[in-house]
TIVEXVEX-199089 format. One record per atom (N, C-alpha, C): atom name; y, x, z; residue number from 1. Coordinates in steps of 0.05 Angstrom, whole numbers, plus 5000, padded with zeros to 4 digits. Example, Ala and Ser with C-alpha at 12.3 -4.5 7.8 and 13.67 -1.06 7.14 Angstrom:
2
<site atom="N" north="4886" east="5264" up="5156" nr="1"/>
<site atom="CA" north="4910" east="5246" up="5156" nr="1"/>
<site atom="C" north="4934" east="5264" up="5156" nr="1"/>
<site atom="N" north="4955" east="5257" up="5142" nr="2"/>
<site atom="CA" north="4979" east="5273" up="5143" nr="2"/>
<site atom="C" north="5001" east="5258" up="5157" nr="2"/>
//
This chain:
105
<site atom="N" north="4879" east="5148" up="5426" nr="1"/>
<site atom="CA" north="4859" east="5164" up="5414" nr="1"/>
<site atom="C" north="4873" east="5183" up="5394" nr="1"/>
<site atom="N" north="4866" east="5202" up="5392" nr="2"/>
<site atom="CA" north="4875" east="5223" up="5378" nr="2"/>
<site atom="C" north="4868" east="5225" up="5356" nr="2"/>
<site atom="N" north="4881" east="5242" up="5330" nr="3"/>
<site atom="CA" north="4863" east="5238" up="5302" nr="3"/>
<site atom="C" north="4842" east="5251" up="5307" nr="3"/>
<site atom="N" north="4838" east="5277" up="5305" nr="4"/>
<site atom="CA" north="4809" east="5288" up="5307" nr="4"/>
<site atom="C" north="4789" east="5263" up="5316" nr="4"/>
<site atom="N" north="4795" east="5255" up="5346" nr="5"/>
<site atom="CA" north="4770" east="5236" up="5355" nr="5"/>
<site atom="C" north="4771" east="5216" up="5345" nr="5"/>
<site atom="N" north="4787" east="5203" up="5328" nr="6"/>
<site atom="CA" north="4787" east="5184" up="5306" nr="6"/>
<site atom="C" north="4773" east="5183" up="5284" nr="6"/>
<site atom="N" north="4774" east="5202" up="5267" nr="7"/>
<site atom="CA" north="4760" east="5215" up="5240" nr="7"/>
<site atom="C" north="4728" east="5220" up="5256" nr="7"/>
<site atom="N" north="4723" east="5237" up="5280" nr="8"/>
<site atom="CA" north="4694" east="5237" up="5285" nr="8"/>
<site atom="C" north="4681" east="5208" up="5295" nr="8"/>
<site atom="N" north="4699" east="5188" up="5304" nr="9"/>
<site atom="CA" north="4693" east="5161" up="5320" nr="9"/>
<site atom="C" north="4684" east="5147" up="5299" nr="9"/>
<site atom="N" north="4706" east="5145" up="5273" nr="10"/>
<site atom="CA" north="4690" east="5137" up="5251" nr="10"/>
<site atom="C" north="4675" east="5143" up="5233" nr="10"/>
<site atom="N" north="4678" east="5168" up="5235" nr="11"/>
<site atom="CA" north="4649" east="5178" up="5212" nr="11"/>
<site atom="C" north="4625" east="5163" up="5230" nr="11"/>
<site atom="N" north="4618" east="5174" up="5263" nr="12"/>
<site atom="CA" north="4595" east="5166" up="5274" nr="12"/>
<site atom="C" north="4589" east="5141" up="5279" nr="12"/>
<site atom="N" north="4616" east="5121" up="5272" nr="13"/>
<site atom="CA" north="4606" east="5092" up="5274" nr="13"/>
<site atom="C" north="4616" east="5083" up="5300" nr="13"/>
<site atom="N" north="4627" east="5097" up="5313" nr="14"/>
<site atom="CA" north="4627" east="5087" up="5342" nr="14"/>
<site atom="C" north="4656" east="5075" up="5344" nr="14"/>
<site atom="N" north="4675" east="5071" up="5322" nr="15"/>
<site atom="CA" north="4698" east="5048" up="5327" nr="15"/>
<site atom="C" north="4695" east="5030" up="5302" nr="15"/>
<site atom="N" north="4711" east="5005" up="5311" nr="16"/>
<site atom="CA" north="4716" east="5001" up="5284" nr="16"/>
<site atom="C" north="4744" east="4992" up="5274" nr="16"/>
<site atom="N" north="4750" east="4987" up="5258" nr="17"/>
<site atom="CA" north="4780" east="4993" up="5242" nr="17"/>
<site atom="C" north="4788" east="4972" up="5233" nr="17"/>
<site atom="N" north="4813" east="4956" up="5246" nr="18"/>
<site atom="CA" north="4828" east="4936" up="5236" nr="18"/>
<site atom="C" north="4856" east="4942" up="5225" nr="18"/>
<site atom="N" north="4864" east="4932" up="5201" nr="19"/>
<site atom="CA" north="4886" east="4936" up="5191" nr="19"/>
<site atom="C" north="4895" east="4905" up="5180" nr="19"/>
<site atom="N" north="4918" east="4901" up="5185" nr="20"/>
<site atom="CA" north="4932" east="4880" up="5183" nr="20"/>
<site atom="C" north="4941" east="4879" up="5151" nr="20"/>
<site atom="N" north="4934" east="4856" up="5140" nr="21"/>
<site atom="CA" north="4937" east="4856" up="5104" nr="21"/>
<site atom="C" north="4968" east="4859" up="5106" nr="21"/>
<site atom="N" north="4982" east="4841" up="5112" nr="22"/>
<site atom="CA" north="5001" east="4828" up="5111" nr="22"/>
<site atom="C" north="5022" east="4860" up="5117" nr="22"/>
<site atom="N" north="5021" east="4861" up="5141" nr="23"/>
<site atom="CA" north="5038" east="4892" up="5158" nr="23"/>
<site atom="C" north="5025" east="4925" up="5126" nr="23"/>
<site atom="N" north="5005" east="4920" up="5128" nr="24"/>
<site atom="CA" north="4994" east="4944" up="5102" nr="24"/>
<site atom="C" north="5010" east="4940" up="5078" nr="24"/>
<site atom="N" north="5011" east="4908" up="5073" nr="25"/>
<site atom="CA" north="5026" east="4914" up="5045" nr="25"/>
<site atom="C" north="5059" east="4917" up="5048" nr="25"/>
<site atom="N" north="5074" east="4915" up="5071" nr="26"/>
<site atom="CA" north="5099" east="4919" up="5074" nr="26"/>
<site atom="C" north="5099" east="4943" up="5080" nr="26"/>
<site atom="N" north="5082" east="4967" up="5092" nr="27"/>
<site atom="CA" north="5086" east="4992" up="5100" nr="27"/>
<site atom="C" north="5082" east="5002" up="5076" nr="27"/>
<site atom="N" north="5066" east="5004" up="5058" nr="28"/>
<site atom="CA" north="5054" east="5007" up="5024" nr="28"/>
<site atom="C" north="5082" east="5005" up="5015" nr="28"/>
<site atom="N" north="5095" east="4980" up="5013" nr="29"/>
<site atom="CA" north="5113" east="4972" up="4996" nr="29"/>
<site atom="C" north="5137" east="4990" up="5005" nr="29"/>
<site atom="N" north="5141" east="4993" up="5027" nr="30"/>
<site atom="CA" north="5172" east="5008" up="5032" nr="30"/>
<site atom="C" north="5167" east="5039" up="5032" nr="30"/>
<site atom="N" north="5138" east="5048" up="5042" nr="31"/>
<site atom="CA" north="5139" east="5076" up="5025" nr="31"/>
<site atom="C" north="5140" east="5087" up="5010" nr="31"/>
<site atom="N" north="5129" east="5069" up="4990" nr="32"/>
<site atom="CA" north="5127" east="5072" up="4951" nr="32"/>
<site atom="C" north="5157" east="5068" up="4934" nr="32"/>
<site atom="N" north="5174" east="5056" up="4959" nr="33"/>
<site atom="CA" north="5197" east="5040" up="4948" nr="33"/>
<site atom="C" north="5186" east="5025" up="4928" nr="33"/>
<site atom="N" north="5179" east="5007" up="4924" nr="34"/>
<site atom="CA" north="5162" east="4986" up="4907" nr="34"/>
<site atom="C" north="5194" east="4971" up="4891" nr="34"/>
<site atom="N" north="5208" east="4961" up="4909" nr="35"/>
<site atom="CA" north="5223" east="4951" up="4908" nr="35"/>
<site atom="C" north="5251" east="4963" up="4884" nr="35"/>
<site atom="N" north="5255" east="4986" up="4897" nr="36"/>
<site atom="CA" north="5273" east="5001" up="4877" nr="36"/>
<site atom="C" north="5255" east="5004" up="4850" nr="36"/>
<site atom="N" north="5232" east="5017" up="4854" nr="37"/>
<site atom="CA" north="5227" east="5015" up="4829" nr="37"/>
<site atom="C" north="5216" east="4997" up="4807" nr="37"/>
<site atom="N" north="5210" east="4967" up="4823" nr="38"/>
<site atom="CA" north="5202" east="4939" up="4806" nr="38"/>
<site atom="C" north="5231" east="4928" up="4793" nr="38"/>
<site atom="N" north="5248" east="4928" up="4808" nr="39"/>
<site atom="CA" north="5279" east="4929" up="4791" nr="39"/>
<site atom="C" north="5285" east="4935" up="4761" nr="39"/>
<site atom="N" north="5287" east="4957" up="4769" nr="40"/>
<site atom="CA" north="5289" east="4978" up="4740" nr="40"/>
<site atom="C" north="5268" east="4973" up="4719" nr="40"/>
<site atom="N" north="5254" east="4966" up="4726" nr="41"/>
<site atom="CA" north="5225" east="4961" up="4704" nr="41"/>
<site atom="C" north="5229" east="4929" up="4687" nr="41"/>
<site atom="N" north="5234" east="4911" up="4717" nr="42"/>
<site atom="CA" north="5238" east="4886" up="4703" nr="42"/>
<site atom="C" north="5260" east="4885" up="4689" nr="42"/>
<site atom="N" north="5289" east="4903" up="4696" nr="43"/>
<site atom="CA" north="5313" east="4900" up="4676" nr="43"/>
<site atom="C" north="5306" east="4915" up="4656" nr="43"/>
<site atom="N" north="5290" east="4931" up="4653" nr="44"/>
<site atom="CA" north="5281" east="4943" up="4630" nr="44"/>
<site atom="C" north="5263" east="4926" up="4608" nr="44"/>
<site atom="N" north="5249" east="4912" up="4622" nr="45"/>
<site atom="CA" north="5231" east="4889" up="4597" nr="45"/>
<site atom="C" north="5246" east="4875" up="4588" nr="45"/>
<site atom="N" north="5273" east="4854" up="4598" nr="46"/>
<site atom="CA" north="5286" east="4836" up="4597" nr="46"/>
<site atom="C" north="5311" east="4854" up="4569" nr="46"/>
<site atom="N" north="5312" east="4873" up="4571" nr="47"/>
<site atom="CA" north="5329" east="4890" up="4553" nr="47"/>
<site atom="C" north="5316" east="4898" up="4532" nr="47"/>
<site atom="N" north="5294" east="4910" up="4527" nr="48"/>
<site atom="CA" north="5273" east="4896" up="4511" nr="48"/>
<site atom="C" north="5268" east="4875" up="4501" nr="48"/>
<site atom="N" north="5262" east="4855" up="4509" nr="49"/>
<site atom="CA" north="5271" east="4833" up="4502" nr="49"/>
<site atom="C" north="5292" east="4818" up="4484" nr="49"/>
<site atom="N" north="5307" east="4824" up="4489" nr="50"/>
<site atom="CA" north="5337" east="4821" up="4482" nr="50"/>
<site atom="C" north="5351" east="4839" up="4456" nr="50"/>
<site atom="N" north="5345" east="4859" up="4462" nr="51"/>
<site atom="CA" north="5343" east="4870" up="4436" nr="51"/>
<site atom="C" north="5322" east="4861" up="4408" nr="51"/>
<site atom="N" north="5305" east="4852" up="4415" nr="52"/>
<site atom="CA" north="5285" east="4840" up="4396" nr="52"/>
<site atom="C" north="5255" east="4848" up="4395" nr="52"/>
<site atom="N" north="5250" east="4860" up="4418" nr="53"/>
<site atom="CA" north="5225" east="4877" up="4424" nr="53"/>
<site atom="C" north="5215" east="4862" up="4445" nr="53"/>
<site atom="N" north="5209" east="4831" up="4440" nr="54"/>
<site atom="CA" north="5200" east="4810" up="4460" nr="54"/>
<site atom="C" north="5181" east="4819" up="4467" nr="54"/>
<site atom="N" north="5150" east="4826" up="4452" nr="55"/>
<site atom="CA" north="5123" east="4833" up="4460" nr="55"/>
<site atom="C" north="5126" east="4847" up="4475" nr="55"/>
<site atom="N" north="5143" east="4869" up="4470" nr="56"/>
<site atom="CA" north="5141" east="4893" up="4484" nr="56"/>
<site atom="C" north="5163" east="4887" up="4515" nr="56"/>
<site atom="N" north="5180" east="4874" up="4513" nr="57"/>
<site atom="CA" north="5198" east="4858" up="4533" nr="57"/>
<site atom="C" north="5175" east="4859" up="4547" nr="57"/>
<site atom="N" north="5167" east="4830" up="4544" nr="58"/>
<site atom="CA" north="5146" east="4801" up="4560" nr="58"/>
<site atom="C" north="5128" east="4827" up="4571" nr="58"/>
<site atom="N" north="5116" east="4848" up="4560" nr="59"/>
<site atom="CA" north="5094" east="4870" up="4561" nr="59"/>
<site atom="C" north="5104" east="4880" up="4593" nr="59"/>
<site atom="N" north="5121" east="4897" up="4587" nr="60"/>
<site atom="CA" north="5141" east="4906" up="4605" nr="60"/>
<site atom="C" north="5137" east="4894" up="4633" nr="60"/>
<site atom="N" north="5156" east="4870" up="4627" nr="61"/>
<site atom="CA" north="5161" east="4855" up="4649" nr="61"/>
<site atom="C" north="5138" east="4835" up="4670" nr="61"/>
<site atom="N" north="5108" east="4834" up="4649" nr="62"/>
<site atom="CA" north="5094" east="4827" up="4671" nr="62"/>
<site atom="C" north="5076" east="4853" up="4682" nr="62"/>
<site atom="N" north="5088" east="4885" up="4671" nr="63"/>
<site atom="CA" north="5076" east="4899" up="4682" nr="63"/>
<site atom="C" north="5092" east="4906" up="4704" nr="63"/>
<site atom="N" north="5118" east="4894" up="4700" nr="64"/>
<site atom="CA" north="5130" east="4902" up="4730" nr="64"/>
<site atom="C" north="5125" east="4881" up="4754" nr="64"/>
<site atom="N" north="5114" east="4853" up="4745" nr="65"/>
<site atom="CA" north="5105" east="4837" up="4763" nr="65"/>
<site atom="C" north="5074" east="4833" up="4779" nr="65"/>
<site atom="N" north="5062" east="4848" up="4758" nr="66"/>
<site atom="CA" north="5028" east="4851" up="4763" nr="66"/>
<site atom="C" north="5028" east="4873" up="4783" nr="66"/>
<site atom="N" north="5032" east="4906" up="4762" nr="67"/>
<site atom="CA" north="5028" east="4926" up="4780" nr="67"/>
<site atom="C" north="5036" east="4925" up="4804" nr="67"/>
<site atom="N" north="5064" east="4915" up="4823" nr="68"/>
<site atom="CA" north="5072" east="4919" up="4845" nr="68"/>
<site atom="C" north="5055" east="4902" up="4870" nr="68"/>
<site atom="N" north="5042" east="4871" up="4850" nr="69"/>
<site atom="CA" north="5027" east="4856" up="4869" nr="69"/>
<site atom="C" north="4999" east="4872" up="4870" nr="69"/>
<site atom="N" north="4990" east="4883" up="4849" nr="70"/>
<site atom="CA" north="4956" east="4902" up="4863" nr="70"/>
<site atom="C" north="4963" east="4923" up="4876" nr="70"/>
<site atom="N" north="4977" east="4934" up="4878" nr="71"/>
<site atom="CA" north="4992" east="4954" up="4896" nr="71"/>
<site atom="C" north="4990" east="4947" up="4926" nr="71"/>
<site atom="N" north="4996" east="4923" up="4930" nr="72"/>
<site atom="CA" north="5010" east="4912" up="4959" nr="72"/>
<site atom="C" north="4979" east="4894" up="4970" nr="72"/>
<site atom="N" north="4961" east="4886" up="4943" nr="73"/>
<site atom="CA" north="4936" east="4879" up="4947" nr="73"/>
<site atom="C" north="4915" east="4900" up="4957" nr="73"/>
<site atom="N" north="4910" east="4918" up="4952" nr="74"/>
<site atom="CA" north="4898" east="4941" up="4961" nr="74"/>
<site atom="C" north="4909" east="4963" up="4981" nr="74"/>
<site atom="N" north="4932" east="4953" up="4998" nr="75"/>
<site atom="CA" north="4935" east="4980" up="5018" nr="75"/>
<site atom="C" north="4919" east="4969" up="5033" nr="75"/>
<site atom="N" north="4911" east="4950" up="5044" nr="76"/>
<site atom="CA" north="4894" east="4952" up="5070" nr="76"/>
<site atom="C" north="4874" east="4986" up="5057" nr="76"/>
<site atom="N" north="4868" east="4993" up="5040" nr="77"/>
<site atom="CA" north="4844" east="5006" up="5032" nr="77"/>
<site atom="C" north="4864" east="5035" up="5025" nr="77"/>
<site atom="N" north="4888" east="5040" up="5014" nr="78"/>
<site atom="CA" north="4901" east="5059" up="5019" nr="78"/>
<site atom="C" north="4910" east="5075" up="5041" nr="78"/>
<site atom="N" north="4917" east="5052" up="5059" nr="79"/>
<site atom="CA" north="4922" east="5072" up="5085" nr="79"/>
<site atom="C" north="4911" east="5062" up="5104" nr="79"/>
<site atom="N" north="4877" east="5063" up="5095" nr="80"/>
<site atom="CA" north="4853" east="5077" up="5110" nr="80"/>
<site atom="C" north="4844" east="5108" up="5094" nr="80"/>
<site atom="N" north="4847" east="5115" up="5069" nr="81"/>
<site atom="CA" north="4846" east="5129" up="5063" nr="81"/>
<site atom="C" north="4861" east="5147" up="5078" nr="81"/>
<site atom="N" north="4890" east="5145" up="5083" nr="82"/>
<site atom="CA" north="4907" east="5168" up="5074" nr="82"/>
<site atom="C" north="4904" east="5169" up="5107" nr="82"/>
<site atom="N" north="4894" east="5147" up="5133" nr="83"/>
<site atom="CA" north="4900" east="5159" up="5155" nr="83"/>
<site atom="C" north="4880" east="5174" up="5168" nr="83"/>
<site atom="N" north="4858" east="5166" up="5150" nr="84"/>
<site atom="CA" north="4830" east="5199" up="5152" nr="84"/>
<site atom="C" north="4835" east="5221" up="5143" nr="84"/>
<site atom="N" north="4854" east="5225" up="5130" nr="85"/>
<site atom="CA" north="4868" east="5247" up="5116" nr="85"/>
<site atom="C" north="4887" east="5256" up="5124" nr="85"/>
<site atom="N" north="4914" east="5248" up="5143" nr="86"/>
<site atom="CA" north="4932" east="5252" up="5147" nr="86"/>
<site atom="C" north="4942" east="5242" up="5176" nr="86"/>
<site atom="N" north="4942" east="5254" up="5188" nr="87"/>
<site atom="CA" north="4950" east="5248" up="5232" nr="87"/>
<site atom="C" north="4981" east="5236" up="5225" nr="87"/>
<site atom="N" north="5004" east="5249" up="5219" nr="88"/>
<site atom="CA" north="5023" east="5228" up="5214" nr="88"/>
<site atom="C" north="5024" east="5208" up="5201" nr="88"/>
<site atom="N" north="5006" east="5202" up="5190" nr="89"/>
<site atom="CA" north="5007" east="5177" up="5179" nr="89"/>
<site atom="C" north="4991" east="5155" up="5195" nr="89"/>
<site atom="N" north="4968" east="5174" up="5205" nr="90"/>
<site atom="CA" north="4953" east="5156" up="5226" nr="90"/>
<site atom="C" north="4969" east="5152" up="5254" nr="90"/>
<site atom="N" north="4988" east="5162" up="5262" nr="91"/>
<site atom="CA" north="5004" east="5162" up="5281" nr="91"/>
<site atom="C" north="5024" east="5134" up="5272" nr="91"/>
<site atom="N" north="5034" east="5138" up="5248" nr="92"/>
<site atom="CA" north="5063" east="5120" up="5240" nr="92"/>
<site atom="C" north="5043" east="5086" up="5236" nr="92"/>
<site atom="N" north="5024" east="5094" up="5230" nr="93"/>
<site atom="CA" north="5011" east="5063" up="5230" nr="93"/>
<site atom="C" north="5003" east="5043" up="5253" nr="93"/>
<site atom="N" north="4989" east="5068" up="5269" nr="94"/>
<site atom="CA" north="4980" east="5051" up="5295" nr="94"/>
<site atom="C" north="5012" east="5052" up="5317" nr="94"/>
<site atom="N" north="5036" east="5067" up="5315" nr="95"/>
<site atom="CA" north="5048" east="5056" up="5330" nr="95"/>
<site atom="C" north="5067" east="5032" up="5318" nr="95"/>
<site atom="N" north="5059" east="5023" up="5292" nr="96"/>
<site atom="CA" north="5075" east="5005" up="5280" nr="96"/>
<site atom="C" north="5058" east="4986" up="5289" nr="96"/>
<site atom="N" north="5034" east="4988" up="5295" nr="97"/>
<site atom="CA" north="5013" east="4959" up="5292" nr="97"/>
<site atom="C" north="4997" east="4945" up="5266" nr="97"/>
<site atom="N" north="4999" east="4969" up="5251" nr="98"/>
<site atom="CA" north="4989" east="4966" up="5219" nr="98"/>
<site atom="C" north="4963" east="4969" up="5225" nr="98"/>
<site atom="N" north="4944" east="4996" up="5246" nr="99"/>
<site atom="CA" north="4916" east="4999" up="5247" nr="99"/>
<site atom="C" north="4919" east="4998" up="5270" nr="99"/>
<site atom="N" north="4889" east="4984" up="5287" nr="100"/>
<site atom="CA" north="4878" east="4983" up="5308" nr="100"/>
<site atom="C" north="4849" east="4990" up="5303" nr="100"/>
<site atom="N" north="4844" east="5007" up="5329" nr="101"/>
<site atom="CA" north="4817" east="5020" up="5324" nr="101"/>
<site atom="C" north="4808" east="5009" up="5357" nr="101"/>
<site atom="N" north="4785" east="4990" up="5350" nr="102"/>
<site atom="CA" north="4767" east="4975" up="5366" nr="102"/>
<site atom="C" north="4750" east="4995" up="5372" nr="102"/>
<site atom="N" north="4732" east="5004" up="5398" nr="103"/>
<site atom="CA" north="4696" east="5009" up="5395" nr="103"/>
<site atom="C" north="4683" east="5000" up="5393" nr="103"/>
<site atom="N" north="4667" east="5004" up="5381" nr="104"/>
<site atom="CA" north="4632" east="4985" up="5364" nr="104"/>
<site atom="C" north="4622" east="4975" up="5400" nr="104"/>
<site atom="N" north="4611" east="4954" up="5400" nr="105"/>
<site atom="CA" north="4598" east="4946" up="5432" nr="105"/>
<site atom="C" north="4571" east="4942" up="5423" nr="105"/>
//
């Protein structure tokens, strides 16, 4: 199925849309580079820290542990957004196996 008839299949209701949590939050995570940039954040609190700016350390560092997990919690819902919006992206998902688009019976 093509985007166009994708975007009209689901506006009219006539498919419906599976996305794999698990596959969403690893495609999420390596496009965002999650990874490179949870690094740098957590050695950044820990240095904080260490210098004597614990609050602001400990602050830091569970914002680098929180933010990256609601991130990776909510793509199923990001890239449904972004593949109504965007044909390469709706292309790079369904041939990864991230979205499957069923018809309503």
């Amino acid at each position: 199925m093509t985007h166009p008839e994708f975007v009209a299949a689901l506006r009219e209701g006539r498919v419906r849309v599976q996305i794999d949590p698990g596959a969403a939050a690893r495609y999420v995570s390596a496009r965002l580079l999650l990874p490179h940039v949870m690094l740098p954040v957590l050695g950044g609190g820990v240095a904080l820290a260490l210098v004597g700016w614990i609050w602001s350390g400990l602050a830091v560092l569970a914002a680098g542990i929180v933010i990256p997990r609601l991130i990776k919690r909510s793509a199923s819902h990001f890239i449904l957004i972004q593949v109504i919006d965007d044909e390469r992206i709706y292309n790079e998902v369904t041939e990864a196996g991230v979205l499957r688009v069923h018809p309503v019976v």
